[in-house]
LOVO-27001 format. One record per residue (C-alpha): residue number from 0; residue in one letter; x, y, z. Coordinates in steps of 0.02 Angstrom, whole numbers, plus 32768, in hexadecimal, padded with zeros to 4 digits. Example, Ala and Ser with C-alpha at 12.3 -4.5 7.8 and 13.67 -1.06 7.14 Angstrom:
- 0_A_8267_7F1F_8186
- 1_S_82AC_7FCB_8165
This chain:
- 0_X_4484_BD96_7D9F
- 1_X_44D7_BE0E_7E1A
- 2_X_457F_BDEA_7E3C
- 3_X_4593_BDCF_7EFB
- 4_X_463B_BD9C_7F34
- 5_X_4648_BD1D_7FB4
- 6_X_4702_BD55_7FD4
- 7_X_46C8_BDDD_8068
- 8_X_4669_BD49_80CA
- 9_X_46A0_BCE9_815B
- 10_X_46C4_BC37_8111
- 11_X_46A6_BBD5_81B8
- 12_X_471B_BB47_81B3
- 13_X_46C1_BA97_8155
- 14_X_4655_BB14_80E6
- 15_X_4671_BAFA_801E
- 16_X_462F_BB4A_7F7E
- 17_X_4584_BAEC_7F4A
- 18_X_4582_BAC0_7E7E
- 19_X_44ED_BB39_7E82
- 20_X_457B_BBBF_7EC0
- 21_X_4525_BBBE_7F6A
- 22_X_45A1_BBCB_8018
- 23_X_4558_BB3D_8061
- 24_X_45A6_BB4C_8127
- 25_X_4562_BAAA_8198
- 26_X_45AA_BB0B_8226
- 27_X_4513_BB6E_823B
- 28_X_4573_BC30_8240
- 29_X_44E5_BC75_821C
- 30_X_44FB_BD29_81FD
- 31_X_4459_BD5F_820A
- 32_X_4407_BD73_82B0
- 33_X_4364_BD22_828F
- 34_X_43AE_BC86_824D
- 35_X_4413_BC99_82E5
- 36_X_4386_BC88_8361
- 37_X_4324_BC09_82D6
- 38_X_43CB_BB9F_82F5
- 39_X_43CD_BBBF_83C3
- 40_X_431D_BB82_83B0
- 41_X_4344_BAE8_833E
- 42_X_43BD_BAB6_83C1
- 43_X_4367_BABC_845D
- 44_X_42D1_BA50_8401
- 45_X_4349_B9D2_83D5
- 46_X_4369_B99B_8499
- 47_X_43EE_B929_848F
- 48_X_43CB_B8ED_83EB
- 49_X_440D_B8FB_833A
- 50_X_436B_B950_8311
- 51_X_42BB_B97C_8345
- 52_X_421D_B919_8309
- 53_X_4182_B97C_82BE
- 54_X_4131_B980_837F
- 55_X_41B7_B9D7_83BD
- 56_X_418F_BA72_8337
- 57_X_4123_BAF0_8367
- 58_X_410E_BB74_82E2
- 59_X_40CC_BBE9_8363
- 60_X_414B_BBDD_83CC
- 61_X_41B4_BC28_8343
- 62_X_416A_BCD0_837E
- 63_X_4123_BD5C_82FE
- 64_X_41EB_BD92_82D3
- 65_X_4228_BCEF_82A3
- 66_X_4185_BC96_8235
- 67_X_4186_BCFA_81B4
- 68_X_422C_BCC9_817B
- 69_X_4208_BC07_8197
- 70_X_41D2_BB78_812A
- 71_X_41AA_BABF_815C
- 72_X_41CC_BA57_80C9
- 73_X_4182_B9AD_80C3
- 74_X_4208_B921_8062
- 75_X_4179_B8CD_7FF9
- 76_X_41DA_B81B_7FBD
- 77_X_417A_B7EA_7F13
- 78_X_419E_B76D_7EA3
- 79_X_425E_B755_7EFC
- 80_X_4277_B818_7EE0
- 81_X_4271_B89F_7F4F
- 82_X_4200_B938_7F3B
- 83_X_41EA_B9C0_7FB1
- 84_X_413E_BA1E_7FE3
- 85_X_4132_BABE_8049
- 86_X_40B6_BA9F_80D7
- 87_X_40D7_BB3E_8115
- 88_X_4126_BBEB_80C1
- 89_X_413B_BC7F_811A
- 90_X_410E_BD2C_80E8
- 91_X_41B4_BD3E_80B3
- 92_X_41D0_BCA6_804F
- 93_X_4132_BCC0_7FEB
- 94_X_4163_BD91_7FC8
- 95_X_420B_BD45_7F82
- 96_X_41BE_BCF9_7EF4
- 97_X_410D_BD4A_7EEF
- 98_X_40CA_BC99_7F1B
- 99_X_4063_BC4E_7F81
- 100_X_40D2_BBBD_7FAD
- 101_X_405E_BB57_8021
- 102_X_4034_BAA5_7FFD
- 103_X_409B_BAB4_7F59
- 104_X_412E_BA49_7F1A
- 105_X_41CD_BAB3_7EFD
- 106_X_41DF_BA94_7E55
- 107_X_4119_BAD2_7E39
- 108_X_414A_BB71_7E71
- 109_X_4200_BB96_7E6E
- 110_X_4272_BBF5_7DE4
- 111_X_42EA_BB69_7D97
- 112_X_437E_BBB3_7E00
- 113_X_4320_BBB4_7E94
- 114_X_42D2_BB15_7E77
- 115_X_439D_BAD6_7E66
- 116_X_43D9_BB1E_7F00
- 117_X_4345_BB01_7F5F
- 118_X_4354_BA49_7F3E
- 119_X_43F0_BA3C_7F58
- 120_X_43FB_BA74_8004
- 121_X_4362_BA0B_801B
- 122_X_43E1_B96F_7FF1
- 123_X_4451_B999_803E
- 124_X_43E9_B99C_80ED
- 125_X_438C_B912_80BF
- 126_X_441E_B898_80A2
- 127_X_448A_B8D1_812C
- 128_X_4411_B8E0_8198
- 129_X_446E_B975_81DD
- 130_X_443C_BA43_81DF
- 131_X_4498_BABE_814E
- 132_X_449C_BB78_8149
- 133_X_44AA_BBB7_808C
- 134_X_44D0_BC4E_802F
- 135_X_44AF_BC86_7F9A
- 136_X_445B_BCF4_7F0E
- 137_X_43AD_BCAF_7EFA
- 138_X_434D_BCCC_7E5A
- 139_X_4293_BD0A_7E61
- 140_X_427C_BD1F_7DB0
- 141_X_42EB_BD23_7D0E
- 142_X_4325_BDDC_7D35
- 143_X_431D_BDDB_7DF4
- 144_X_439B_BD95_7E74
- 145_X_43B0_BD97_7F29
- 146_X_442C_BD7A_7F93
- 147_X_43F4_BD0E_801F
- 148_X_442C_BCB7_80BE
- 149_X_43C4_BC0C_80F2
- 150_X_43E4_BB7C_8162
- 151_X_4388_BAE8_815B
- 152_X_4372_BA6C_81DE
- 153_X_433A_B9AF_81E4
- 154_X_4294_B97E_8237
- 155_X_42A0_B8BF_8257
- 156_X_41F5_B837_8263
- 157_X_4250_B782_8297
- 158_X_42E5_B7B6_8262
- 159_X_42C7_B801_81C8
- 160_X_42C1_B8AF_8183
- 161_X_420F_B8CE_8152
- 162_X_4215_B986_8168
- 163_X_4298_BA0A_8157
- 164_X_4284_BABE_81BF
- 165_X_42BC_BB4B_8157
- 166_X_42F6_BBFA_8189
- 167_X_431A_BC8A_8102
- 168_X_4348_BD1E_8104
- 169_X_4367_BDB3_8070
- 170_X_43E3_BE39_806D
- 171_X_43BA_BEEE_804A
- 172_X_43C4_BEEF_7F78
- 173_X_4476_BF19_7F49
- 174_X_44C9_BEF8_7FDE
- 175_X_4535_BE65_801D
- 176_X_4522_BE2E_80C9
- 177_X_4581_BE6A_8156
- 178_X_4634_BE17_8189
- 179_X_461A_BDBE_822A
């Protein structure tokens, strides 16, 4: 695994080391722009509310520069445990891990590190009830890593989460991402 230093990153204040070794940051400092404008969009669907229902998400309205770097996750309760099924992958998502990702449980399709960190943030969302931005190395296969920026925000039916909008974004191979 490549050994990306979290010491060169802004560490907004409330944001803590995940057990997965993930910067998990609920301020939402995004540092890249498109999860910048996927959070400006989150925001303005949420209208006064602690978060958006599946109505209020539009896919389209994403716009050709933002979809292919979003997922909608559907939080599948079964058997009194959670599992999580992508409804939708992006392009991106699905070139990550040479998948196609649609209509498929995470743990169908996803690396075992992957599949830990994924799920985790998943939790953590789901539990709260409250958006996280995450950093990280992501594994795509047993040699391959990634280091990766994602924020994941709640989608609520009566009160519930029963979907979670994803953003993610890679960095160029070998390089860490900017300072803000």
């Amino acid at each position: 695994m490549p050994d990306w230093s979290f010491a060169n990153l802004p560490r907004p204040e409330g944001s803590l080391l995940s057990p997965l070794g993930t910067l998990d940051d609920p301020s939402l400092s995004c540092l890249h722009p498109t999860l910048k404008r996927l959070v400006t969009y989150w925001r303005g669907k949420c209208a006064q509310r602690i978060a958006p229902s599946r109505a209020d998400i539009d896919p389209l309205e994403l716009g050709a520069a933002l979809l292919p770097h979003v997922m909608l996750i559907d939080v599948i309760s079964e058997l009194g445990k959670r599992r999580y099924r992508f409804r939708l992958a992006g392009a991106e998502a699905g070139h990550y891990y040479a998948i196609e990702a649609n209509r498929r449980y995470f743990d169908e399709v996803l690396p075992p590190r992957a599949l830990a960190v994924h799920t985790w943030i998943a939790e953590a969302v789901v539990s709260t009830r409250l958006p996280l931005r995450s950093i990280g190395v992501t594994q795509l296969t047993d040699l391959q890593w990634l280091l990766t920026e994602a924020v994941a925000f709640p989608i609520l039916q009566n009160g519930e989460v029963t979907m979670l909008l994803v953003g993610a974004v890679r960095w160029p191979e070998g390089e860490p991402p900017p300072a803000a």
